[in-house]
DOVEXTOR-948712 format. One record per residue (C-alpha): x, y, z. Coordinates in steps of 0.02 Angstrom, whole numbers. Each point is the difference from the previous one (the first is absolute). Layout:
BEGIN
REC      u      v      w
REC      X      Y      Z
...
end
This chain:
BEGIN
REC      u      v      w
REC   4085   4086   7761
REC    -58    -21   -185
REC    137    -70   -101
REC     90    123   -129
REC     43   -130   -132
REC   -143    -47   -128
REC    -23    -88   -156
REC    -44    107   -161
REC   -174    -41    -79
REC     60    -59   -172
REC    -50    148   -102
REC    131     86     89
REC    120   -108    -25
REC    -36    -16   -193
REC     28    197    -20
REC    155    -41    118
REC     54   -127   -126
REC    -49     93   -150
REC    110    125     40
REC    175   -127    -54
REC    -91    -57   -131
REC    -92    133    -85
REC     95    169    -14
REC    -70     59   -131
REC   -101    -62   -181
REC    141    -69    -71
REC     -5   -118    155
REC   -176    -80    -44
REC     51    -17   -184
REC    164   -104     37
REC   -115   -111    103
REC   -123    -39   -111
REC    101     -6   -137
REC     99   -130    103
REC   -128    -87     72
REC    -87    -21   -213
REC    193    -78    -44
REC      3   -119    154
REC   -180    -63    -78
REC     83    -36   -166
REC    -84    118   -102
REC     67     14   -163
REC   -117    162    -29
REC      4    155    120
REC    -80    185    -13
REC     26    135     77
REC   -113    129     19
REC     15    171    116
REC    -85    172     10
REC     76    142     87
REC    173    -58     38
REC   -101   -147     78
REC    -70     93    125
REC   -167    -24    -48
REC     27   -161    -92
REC    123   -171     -4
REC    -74   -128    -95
REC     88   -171    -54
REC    -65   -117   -102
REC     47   -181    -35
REC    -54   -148    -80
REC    118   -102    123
REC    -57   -172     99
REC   -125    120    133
REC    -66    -46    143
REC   -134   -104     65
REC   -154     66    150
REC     83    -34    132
REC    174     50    -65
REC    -68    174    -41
REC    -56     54    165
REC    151    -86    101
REC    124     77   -112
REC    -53    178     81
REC     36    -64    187
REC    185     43     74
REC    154   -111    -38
REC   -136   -112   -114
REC    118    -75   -147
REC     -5   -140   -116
REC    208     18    -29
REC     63    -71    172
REC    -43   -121    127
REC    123    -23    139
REC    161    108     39
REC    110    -88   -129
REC    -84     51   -152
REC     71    172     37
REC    171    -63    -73
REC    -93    -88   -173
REC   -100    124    -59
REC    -57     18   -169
REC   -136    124     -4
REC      2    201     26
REC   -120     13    155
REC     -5   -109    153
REC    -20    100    153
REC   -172     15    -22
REC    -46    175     45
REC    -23     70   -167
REC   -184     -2    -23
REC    -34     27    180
REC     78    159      3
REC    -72     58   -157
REC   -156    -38     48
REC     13     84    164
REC     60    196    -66
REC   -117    -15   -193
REC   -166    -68    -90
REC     50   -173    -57
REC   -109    -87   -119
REC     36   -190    -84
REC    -56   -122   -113
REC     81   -158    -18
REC    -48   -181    -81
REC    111   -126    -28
REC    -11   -102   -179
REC   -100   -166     80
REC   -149     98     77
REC   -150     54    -74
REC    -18    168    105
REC    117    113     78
REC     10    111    166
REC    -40    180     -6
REC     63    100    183
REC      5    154     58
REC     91     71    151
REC     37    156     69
REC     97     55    122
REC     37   -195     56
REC   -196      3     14
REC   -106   -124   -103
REC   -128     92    -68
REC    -53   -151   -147
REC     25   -161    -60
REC    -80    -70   -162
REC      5   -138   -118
REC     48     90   -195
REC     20    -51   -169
REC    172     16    -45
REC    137    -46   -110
REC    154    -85     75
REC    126     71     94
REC     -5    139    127
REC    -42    218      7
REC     57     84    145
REC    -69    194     -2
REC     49    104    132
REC    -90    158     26
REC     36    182    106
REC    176    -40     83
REC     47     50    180
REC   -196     62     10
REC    -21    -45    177
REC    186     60     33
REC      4    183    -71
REC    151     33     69
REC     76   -126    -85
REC   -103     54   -197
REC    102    189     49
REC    155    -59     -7
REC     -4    -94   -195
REC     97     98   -111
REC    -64    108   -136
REC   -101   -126   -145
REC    162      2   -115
REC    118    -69    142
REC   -126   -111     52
REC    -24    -66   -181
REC    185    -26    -25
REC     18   -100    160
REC   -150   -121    -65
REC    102      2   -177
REC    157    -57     87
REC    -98   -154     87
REC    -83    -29   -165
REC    159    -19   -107
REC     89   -100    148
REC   -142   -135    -15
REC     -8     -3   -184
REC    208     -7    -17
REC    -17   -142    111
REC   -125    -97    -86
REC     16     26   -195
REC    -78   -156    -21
REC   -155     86     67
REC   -128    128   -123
REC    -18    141    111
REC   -103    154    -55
REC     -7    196    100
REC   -137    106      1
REC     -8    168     85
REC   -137    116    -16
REC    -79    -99   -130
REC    170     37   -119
REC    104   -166    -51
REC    191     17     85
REC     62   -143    -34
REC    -53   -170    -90
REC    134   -119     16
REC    -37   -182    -87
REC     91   -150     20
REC    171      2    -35
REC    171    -29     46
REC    109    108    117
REC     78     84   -125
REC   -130     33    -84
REC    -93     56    173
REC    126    124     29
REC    -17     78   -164
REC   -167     22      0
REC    -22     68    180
REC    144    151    -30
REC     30     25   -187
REC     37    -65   -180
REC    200     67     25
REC     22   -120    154
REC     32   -135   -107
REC    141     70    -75
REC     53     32    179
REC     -5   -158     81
REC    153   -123     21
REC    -46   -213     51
REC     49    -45    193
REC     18   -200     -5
REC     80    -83    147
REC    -49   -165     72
REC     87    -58    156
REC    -39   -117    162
REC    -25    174    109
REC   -104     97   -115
REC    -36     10   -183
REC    -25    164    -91
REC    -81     50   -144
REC    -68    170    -56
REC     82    144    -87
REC    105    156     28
REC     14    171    -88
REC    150     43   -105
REC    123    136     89
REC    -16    128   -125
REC   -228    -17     24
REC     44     49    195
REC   -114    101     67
REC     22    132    167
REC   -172    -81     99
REC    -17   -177     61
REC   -189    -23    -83
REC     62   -162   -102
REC     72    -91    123
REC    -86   -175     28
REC     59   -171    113
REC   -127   -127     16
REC     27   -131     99
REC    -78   -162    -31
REC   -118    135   -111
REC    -32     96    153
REC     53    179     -7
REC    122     43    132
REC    117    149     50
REC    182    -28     32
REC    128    121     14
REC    135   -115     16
REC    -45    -89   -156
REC      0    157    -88
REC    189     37     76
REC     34   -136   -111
REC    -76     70   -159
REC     95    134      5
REC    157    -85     46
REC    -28    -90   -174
REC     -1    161    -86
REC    148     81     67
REC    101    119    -94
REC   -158    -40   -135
REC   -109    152     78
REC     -3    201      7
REC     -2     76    185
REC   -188    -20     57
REC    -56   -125   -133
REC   -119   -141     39
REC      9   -147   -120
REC   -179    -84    -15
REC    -11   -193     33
REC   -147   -118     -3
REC     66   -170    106
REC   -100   -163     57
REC     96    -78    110
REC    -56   -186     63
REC     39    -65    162
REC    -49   -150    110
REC   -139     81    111
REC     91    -84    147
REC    151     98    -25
REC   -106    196     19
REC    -97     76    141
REC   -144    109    -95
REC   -116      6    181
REC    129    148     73
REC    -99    159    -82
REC   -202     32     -8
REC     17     41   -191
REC    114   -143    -14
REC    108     88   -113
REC    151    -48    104
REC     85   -182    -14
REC    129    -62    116
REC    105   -108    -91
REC    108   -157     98
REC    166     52   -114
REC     11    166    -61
REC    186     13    -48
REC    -18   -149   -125
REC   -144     80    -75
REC     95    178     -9
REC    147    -88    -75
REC   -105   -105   -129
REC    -95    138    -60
REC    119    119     -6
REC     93   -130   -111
REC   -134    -26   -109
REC    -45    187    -66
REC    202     38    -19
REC     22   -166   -112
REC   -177     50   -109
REC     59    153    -34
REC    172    -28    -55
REC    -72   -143    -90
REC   -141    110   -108
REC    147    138    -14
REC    -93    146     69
REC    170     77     21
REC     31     93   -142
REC    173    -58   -107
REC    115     91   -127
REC     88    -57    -97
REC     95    137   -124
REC    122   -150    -73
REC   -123    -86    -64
REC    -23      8   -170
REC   -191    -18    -74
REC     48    -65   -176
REC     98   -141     74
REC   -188    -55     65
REC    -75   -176    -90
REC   -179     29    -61
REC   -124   -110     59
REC    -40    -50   -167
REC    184    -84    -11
REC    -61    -99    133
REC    -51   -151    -89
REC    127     12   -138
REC    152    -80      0
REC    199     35    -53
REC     64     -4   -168
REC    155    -31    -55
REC    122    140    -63
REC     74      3   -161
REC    175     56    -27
REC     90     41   -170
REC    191    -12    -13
REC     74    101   -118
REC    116   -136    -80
REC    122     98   -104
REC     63    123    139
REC    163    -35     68
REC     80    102    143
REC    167    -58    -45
REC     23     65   -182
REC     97    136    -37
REC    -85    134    -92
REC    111    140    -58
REC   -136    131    -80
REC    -92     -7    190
REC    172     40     79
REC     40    131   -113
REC   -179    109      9
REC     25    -28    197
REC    175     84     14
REC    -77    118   -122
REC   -126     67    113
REC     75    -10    158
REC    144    147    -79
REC   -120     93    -75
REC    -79     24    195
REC    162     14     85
REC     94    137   -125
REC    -74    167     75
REC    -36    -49    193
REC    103    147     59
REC   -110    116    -78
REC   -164    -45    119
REC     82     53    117
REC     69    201    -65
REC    -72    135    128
REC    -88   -102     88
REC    108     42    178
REC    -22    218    -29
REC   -170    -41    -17
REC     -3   -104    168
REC     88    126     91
REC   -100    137    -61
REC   -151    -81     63
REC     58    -70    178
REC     79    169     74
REC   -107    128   -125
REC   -144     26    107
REC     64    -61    175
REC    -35    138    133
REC    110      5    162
REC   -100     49    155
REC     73    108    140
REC     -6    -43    162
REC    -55    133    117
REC     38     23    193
REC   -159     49    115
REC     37     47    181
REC   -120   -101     70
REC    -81   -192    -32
REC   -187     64    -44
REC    -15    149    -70
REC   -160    105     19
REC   -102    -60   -124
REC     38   -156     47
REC    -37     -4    166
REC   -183     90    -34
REC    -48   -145   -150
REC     45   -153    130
REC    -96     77    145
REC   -162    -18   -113
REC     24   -147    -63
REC    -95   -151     33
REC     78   -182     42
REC    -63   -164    -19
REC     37   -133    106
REC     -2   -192    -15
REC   -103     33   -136
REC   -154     22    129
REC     12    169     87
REC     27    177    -62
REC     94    117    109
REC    -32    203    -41
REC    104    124    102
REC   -134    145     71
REC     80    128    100
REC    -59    -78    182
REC     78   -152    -36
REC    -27   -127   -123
REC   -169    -99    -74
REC     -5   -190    -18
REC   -157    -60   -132
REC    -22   -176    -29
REC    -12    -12   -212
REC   -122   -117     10
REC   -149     59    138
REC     36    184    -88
REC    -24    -56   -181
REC   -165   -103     58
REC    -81    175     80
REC     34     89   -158
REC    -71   -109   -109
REC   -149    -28    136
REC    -39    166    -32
REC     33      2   -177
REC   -140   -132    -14
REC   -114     56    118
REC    -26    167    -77
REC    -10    -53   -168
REC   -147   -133     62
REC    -95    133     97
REC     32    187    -53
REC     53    -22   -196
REC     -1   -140   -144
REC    147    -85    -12
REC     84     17   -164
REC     51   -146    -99
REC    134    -65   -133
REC    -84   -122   -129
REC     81   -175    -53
REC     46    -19   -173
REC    -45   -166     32
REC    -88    -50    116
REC     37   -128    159
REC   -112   -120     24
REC     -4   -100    195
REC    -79   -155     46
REC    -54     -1    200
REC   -125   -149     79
REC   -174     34     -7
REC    -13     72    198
REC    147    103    -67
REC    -96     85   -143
REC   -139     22    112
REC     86     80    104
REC     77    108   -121
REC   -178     51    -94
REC    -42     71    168
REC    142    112     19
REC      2     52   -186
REC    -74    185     28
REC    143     29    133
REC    110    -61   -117
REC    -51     96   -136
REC     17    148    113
REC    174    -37      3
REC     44      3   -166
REC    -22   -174    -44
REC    -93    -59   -154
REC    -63   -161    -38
REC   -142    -97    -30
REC    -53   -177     66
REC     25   -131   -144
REC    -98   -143     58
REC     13   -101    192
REC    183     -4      8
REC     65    115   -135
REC     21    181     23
REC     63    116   -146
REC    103    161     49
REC     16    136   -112
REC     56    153    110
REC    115     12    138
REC     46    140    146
REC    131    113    -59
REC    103    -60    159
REC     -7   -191    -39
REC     92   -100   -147
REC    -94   -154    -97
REC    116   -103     97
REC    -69     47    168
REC   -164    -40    -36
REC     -3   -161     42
REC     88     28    153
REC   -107    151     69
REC   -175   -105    -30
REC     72   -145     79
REC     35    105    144
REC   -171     83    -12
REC    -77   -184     22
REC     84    -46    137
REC    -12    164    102
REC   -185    -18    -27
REC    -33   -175      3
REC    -78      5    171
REC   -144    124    -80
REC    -15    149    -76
REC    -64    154    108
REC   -178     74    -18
REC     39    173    -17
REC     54     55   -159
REC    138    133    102
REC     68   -169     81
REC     15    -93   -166
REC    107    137    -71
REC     97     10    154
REC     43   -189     12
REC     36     12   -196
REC    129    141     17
REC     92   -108    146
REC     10   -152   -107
REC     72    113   -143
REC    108     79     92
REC     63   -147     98
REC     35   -116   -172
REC     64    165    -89
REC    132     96    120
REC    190    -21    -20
REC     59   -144    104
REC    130      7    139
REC    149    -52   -124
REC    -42    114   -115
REC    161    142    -77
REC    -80    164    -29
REC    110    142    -78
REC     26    171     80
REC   -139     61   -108
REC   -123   -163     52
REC     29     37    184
REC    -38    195    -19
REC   -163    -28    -81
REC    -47   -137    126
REC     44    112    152
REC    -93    176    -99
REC   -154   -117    -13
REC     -7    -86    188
REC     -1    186     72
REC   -123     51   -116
REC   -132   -130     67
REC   -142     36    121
REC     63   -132    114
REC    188    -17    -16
REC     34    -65    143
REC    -55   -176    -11
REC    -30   -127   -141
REC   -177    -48    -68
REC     18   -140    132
REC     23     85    153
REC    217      9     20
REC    113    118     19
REC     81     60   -160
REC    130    120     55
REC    106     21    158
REC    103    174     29
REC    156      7    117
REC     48    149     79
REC    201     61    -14
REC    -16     13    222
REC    -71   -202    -20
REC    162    -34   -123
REC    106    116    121
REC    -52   -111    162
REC     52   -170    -91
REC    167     66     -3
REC      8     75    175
REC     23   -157     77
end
């Protein structure tokens, strides 16, 4: 009997393997950019074409890699970061399992050059599909290029299910600014299509931060400085009223290693309670540094998962740390209406100091003497006011009377023979209700209608949008000044992209420079207050991609709008507000359910009210 079990030729087994490590693009950049930092590179490009589908290159001018280096570092679980099982508890690199290159190499076109400073020449390979097709001896300068050609080719199954070339981009964008937040010490420059996206030179954090989302982050950003035995934490978080409704800013690095924690995060926003809106995200950039004995980074392929040995000191201590800097920068705002602004010293009296004040003493006044011409004009006076005081007052109580009872009018009270009469009865049977400030109850003559305020209010102004972005132009109401916004650079991509749909809309505005956008014109339906809030929304309802077809983009647009823009549950509308909202619900096409797929309405019959009472 031939035996079932058998071991997989290793070609297999690097597609096997490829498949943890490489998802997609952005998987191969985060590598390589990795792998450049690990060989202390202080310069780093990036360069992609389509999304990275047809191209990742990285190039470094780090410490590279010697003959026999370069073609072992392409063999499974090959690494220079660890040599026995303990090291897995010291680490201070980004890669160490050592199936990075292997699997890249087995699913792509890899191609690299690498010299290190001390030799003359440098090693040229190329391998594809974990096959050695050459092996040369280059020119080159130091450090190492890694290009990696036609993704998933030999796993087409795999190429069909990458995203469209924007999502794609924006994953590799994501990696990109990870690496670079991590390492500001570090130039790092982005190519994509031959266009310059980035070019980030050597600078601080803060600095880093600015440059990698916008100019108006700065003004933004408020110092994290704790230093403790357990952990200590430095980095920067957003002031309350900057909050934003998506989690794109949101950074921990870990002994500068990005990493995802949601129970860290727990404890961000524990810091800002009572600080934040319903929804809001506050944006933080933290570098936290721990003794690598104390984490477990080996429990997640992508290693962006850290155990950690004491989790509830390092909630507490962060937590802790973000409350005290932002009481201590006052982001809360204070008023003060006692205060008095003239009672302020000017900084200019700052260096000067007090002189004495002179007092005169009138020498020949004496409270004691008896002056007879004062007493006399005094008593004077005082009859002259006091002689005719009866006459204020002549006619003054006719005139009082006269005016209280003159144009008083008694009502009568009148007896009907019943509690309601008829026209009362009629007016309260058509009336609508609201209830808990959520739900709208109509009386119809089966029964009764139930319409939740909220779901109802997002399908009219679904519709509202979508016809205006597909059968007519939208009209709009110009700014007499107008707003400008400042958005990252991904952001204002993103943006420039949906600016005919927009448009369409009713929206005008015009893209300032990378991350300032000037709005002129505005829907008829939204205020210049809710601008900010509907584009946020738009960003992070699309910020997995934007769809192909033009009919999809306008759909996913009027959601968003209608989603950020509907009355609330919580919301008081007047008789008049709920008639108009109920009119327009049963004049849509689709009534019945919100742009999202729930119910809006419920009805309930007078037999289904009659049976709850039968029992």
């Amino acid at each position: 009997m031939s035996s079932i079990i058998q071991l997989l030729p290793d070609h297999v087994a690097n597609q096997i393997a490829a498949g943890e490590v490489v998802q997609r693009p952005a998987s191969v950049v985060k590598e390589l950019l990795e792998n450049a930092v690990d060989a202390k590179a202080t310069d780093i490009k990036l360069i992609i074409k389509d999304a990275g589908k047809s191209l990742v290159q990285v190039i470094d001018n780090g410490s590279g890699m010697s003959v026999t280096d370069a073609r072992l570092c392409f063999e499974r679980h090959a690494t220079s970061k660890i040599r026995q099982a303990e090291d897995l508890f010291s680490l201070h690199t980004k890669g160490f399992r050592g199936e990075a290159l292997a699997s890249i190499a087995a699913i792509a076109h890899v191609e690299m050059k690498t010299k290190q400073e001390q030799e003359e020449l440098g090693t040229h390979i190329i391998i594809e599909g974990s096959k050695f097709v050459s092996q040369d001896v280059a020119i080159l300068p130091k450090g190492t290029s890694f290009l990696v050609k036609n993704l998933f080719f030999n796993i087409p199954a795999r190429r069909n299910f990458l995203k469209s070339d924007t999502v794609e981009q924006r994953h590799i964008v994501d990696e990109f600014q990870r690496v670079a937040l991590a390492h500001p010490n570090i130039h790092f420059t982005f190519y994509h299509n031959g266009s310059e996206m980035f070019n980030l030179p050597q600078s601080n954090f803060r600095q880093r931060i600015v440059s990698i989302f916008s100019g108006k982050m700065n003004e933004k950003l408020v110092p994290i400085q704790e230093d403790t035995e357990i952990v200590t934490i430095q980095g920067f978080v957003s002031k309350p009223e900057f909050a934003k409704r998506n989690r794109g800013e949101q950074f921990f690095f870990v002994n500068d290693r990005y990493i995802k924690s949601g129970y860290l995060h727990h404890a961000i926003l524990a810091a800002y309670e009572g600080l934040l809106k319903d929804g809001a995200q506050p944006s933080y950039f933290l570098n936290l540094q721990v003794p690598p004995n104390t984490i477990d980074i080996n429990i997640h392929p992508t290693k962006t998962e850290i155990k950690f040995d004491d989790e509830h000191a390092l909630y507490a201590i962060l937590r802790s740390a973000v409350k005290h800097s932002l009481g201590q920068f006052n982001v809360a705002p204070v008023l003060d209406f006692n205060r008095d602004s003239n009672l302020d010293t000017p900084y200019e009296y700052k260096d000067k100091s007090a002189t004495t004040p002179t007092i005169q003493v009138d020498g020949n006044y004496n409270p004691f003497s008896n002056n007879e011409s004062s007493k006399q004009f005094s008593s004077q006076r005082k009859s002259e006011n006091t002689a005719s005081w009866e006459g204020l007052y002549v006619g003054l109580k006719q005139d009082a009377e006269s005016a209280a009872f003159g144009s008083v009018e008694f009502e009568s009270d009148t007896v009907s023979s019943s509690l309601f009469n008829e026209n009362e009865i009629e007016t309260s049977a058509s009336r609508m209700y609201q209830i808990h400030k959520k739900y709208i109850v109509n009386p119809i003559k089966s029964g009764i209608v139930i319409i939740d305020q909220q779901r109802a209010h997002q399908r009219v102004l679904y519709e509202q949008f979508l016809t205006n972005m597909t059968v007519s132009q939208a009209s709009s109401q110009q700014l007499l000044f107008p707003l400008n916004l400042y958005f990252s650079s991904s952001e204002m991509k993103l943006i420039s992209e949906l600016q005919l749909s927009l448009i369409n809309t009713g929206f005008v505005f015009e893209v300032a420079n990378d991350d300032h956008l000037v709005i002129s014109g505005l829907p008829i339906t939204i205020s210049e207050s809710e601008v900010p809030i509907v584009l946020e929304q738009l960003l992070s309802d699309l910020q997995d991609g934007i769809p192909e077809s033009s009919f999809s983009q306008n759909d996913s647009i009027a959601k968003s709008m209608s989603k950020s823009l509907a009355i609330k549950t919580g919301t008081y509308l007047t008789d008049k507000e709920q008639e108009n909202l109920v009119n327009g619900l049963f004049a849509c096409k689709e009534p019945n359910v919100s742009p999202f797929q729930k119910q809006t309405f419920i009805t309930m019959r007078v037999e289904d009210i009659d049976k709850k009472f039968s029992v």
